[in-house]
C-alpha positions in Angstrom: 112.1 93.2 112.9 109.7 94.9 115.4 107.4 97.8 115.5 108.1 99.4 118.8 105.2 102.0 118.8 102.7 103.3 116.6 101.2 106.6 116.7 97.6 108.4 114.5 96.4 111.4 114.6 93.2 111.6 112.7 93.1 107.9 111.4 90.0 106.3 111.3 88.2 106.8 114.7 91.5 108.1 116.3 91.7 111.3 117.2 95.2 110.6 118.8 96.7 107.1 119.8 99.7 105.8 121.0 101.0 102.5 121.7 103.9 100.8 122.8 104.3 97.6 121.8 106.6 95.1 123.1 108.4 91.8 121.1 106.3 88.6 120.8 103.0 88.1 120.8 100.5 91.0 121.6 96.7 90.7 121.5 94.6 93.6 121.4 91.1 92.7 123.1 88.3 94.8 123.5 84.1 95.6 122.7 83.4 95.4 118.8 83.4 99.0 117.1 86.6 100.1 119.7 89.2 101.0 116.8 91.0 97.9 117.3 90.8 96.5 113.4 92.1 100.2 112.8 95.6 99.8 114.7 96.4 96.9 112.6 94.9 98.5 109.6 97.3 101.5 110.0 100.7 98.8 110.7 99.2 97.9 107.5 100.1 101.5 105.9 103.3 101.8 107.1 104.0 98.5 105.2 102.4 98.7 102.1 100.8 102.6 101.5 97.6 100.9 101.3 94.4 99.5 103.7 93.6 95.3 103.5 90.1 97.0 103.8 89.8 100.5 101.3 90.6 101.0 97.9 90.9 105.0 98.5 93.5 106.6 101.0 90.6 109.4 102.0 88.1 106.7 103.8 91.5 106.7 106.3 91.3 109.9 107.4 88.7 110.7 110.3 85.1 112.0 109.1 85.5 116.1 109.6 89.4 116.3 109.1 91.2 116.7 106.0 94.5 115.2 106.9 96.1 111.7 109.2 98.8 111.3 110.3 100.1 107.5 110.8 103.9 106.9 112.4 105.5 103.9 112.9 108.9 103.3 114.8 110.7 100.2 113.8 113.5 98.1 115.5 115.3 97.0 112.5 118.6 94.8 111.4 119.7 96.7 115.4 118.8 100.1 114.5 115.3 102.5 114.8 113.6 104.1 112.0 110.7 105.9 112.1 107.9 105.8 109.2 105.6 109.1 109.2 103.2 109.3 106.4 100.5 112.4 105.5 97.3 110.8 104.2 94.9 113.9 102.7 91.5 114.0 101.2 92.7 116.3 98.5 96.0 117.2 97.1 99.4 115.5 97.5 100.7 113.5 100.7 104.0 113.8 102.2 106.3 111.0 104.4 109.1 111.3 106.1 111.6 108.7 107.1 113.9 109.0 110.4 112.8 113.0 110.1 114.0 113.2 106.6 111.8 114.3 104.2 111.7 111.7 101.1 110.8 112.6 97.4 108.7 109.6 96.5 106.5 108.3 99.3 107.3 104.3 98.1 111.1 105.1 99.2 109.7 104.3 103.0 108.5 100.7 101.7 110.6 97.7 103.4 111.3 99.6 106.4 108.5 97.8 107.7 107.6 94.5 106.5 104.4 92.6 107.3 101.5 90.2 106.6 98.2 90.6 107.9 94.9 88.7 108.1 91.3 89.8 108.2 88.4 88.6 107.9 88.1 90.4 104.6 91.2 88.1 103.4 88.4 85.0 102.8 87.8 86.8 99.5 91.0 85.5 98.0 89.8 82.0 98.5 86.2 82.4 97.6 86.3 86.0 95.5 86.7 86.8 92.1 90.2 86.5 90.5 91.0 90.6 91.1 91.3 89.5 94.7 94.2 86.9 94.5 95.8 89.6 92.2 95.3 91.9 94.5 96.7 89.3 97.1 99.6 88.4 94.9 100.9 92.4 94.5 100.5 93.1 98.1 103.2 90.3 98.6 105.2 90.9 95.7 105.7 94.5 97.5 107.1 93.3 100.7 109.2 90.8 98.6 110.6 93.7 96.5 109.3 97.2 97.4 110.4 98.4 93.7 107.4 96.4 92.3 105.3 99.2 94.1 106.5 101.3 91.0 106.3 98.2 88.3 102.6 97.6 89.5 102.1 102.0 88.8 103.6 101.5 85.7 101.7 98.7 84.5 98.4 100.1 85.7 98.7 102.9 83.5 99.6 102.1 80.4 96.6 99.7 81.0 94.1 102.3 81.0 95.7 104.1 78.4 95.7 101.5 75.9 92.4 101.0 76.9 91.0 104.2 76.7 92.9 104.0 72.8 90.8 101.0 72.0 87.6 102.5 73.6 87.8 105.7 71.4 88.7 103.6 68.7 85.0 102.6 68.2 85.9 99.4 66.9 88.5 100.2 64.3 92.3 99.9 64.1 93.9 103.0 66.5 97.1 103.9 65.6 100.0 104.1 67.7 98.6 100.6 69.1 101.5 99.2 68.8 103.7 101.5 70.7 101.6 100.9 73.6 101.7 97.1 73.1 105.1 97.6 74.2 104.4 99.9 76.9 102.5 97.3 78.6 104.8 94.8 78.1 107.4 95.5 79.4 106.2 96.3 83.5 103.8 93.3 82.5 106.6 90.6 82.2 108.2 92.2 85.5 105.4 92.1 87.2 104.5 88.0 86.0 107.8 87.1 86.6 107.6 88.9 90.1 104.2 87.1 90.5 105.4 83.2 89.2 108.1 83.6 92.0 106.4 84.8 94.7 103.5 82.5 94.3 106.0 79.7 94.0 108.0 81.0 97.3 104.3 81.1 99.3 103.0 77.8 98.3 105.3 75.3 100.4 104.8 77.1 103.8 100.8 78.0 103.2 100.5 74.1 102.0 102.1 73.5 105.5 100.0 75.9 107.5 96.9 74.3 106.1 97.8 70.4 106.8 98.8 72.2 110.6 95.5 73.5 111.2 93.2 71.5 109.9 91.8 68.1 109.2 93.7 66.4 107.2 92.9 68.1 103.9 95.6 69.4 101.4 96.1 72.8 100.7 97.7 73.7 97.1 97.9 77.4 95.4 99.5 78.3 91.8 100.4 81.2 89.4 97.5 81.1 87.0 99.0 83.3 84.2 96.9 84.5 81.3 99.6 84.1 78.9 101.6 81.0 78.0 104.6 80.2 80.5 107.8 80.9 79.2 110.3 78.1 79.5 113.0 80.3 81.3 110.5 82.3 83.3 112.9 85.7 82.9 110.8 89.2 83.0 111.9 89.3 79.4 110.7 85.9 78.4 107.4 86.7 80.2 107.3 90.5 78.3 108.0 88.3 75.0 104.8 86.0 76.2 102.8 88.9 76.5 103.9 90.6 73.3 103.1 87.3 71.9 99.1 87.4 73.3 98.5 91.0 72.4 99.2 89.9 68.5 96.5 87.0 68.8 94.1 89.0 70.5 94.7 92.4 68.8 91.6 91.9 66.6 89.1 91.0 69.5 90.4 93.6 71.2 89.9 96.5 69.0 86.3 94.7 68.8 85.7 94.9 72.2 87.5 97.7 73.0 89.5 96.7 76.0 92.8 95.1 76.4 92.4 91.4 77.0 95.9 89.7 76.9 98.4 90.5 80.2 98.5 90.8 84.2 95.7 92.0 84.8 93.8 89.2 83.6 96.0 86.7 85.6 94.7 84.1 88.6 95.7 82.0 91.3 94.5 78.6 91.3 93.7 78.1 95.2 92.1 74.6 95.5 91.8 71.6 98.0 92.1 67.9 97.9 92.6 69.1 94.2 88.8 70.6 94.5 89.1 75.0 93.3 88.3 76.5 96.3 86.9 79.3 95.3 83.5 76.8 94.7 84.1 73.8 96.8 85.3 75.0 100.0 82.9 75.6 103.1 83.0 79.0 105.2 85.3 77.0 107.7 87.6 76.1 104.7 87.9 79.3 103.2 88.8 80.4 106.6 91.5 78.6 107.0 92.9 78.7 103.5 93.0 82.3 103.6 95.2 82.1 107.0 97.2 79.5 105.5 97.8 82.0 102.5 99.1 84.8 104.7 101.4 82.2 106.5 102.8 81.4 103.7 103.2 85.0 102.4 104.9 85.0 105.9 107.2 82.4 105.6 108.5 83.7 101.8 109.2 87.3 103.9 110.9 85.8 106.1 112.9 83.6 104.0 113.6 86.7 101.1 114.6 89.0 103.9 116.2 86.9 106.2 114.1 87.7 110.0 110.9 87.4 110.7 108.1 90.4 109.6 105.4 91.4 111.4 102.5 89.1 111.6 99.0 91.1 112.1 96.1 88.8 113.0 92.9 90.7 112.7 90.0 88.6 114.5 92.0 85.7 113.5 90.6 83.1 115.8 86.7 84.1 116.7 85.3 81.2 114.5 87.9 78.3 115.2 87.0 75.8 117.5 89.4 75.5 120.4 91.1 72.7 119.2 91.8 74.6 115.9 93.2 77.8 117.9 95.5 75.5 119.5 96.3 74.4 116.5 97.1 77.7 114.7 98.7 79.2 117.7 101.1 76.0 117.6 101.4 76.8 113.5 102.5 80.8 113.8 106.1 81.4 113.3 107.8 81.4 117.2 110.2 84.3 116.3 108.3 86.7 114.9 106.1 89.3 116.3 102.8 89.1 116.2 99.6 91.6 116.9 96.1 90.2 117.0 93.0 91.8 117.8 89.7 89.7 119.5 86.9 91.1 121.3 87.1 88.5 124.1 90.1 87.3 125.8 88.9 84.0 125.9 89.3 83.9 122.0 93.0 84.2 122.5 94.9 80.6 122.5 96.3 79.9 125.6 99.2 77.7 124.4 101.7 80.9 123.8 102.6 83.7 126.0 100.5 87.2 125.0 100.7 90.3 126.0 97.5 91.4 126.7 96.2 95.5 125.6 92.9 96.5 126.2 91.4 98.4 124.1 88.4 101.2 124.5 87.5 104.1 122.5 89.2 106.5 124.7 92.6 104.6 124.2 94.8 101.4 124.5 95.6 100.1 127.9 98.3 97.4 129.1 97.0 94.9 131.7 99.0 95.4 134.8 
């Protein structure tokens, strides 16, 4: 799988880009504040329909304009696609796929698939638990696109049972129960989804961390917020859930918020058995939360059977060189990978790159 050129209008601080980019390994290198985190941002989109960096789709679209345009053309299993997506600041957004209109804008999901650190990605080791959630979907998704719609589903019947219990005041609401089994039933899909996927990461981030660093041991687990079901089905994980909601109905309707299900789930991220999240140092977290999206890498790659996209956003400014050898000698060799540094020197010499430069008035190969 390769993205063979990406094009925005709009996006960010791009009034209109276009690059080319070849297979292997591409670094982007240019002055802070040059657009360059936004190139990999918008890969990101085509992805996933969502930024590593924004909650809201609007922030995306260039201060003064009301509408982006992001398009992606992928080399896939010997054939090109091209991903087009409309991001507005009001109203509804349209895609296209190959030229071809398509009625639900997740139907363009696993033409492209990808991982990408940032910077921003430390907040899975060291954040609150959201983040590893958060973390955990956005892999789920380029395991399975159709989780995109069991992640929708579950999200709202979440706030609809909660805004039940809220109005509620404290008493019994009825029609509770019909919404038990609303969230339910996308909840076991989407901890079944999660118990795999975390299971599929944890062998290739475990060796991504012993690669790179010291000598310490990398471990990550599903952290569910219900009790494991012994034959880990989505239905044994809805019954689970089901299960919860009964013990906790009282508190809840007490509290007025829905405390038993997916949302409340966690990863347990630790080192040399230590959590991570308060025992490891800045340069720890660092690398934990690149061995995380190696390992997301690696259960891509193994699910889908080639390589994704690997995006490295800044990826190697506060390694030591010894430790960007290291990592370059760790990322997969067939896969293509983009990475963004402001100086050239930041860039491990120990693989071949293909060097862009990149300014604000555009993205330039070195001859």
């Amino acid at each position: 799988m390769r993205l063979a050129a990406l094009e925005l209008v709009n996006f960010r601080s791009w009034t209109g880009l276009g690059v080319e980019f070849p297979a292997g390994s591409t670094a982007l290198v240019g002055p802070n504040a040059t657009g360059k985190t936004s190139i990999l941002e918008a890969i990101w989109y085509v992805a996933s329909l969502g930024s590593h960096r924004a909650s809201a789709d609007g922030v995306l679209v260039r201060a003064g304009e009301t509408q982006a345009i992001v398009r992606g053309s992928v080399d896939h299993a010997g054939r090109g696609e091209v991903v087009e997506l409309e991001i507005v600041t009001q109203g509804r957004a349209r895609a296209r796929l190959s030229g071809a209109a398509v009625t639900r804008r997740r139907d363009v999901l696993g033409t492209l698939r990808a991982s990408i650190f940032a910077p921003e990605r430390v907040a899975v080791i060291r954040g609150d638990p959201g983040e590893r959630r958060s973390f955990a979907n956005e892999l789920l998704i380029q395991l399975h696109p159709r989780y995109h719609a069991v992640i929708r589903d579950y999200d709202k019947a979440l706030r609809q049972r909660n805004a039940l219990l809220r109005e509620a005041d404290g008493r019994a609401p009825a029609g509770l129960e019909a919404w038990d089994e609303a969230l339910a039933g996308p909840g076991g899909e989407l901890c079944a989804g999660r118990d795999e996927a975390v299971a599929a990461l944890a062998p290739s981030a475990t060796a991504a961390y012993e690669a790179v660093g010291d000598g310490s041991r990398l471990t990550v687990a599903y952290a569910p917020n219900v009790a494991r079901p012994e034959d880990g089905t989505a239905a044994a994980w809805t019954r689970a859930i089901r299960l919860r909601l009964e013990e906790r109905q009282r508190d809840e309707i007490v509290r007025g918020v829905t405390l038993a299900g997916p949302h409340r789930d966690d990863l347990d991220v630790a080192i040399d058995g230590l959590p991570s999240r308060t025992h490891a140092s800045q340069g720890e977290a660092w690398l934990a939360a690149l061995a995380l999206v190696l390992g997301a890498h690696g259960a891509i790659a193994a699910r889908i059977g080639e390589e994704p996209v690997l995006l490295l956003d800044d990826a190697f400014s506060v390694l030591d060189p010894a430790r960007r050898r290291r990592l370059a000698s760790a990322l997969p060799p067939g896969a293509q990978i983009i990475a963004t540094a402001s100086d050239p020197n930041e860039i491990p010499s120990t693989a071949s790159w293909v060097m862009h430069r990149v300014s604000v008035n555009g993205v330039t190969p070195d001859a």
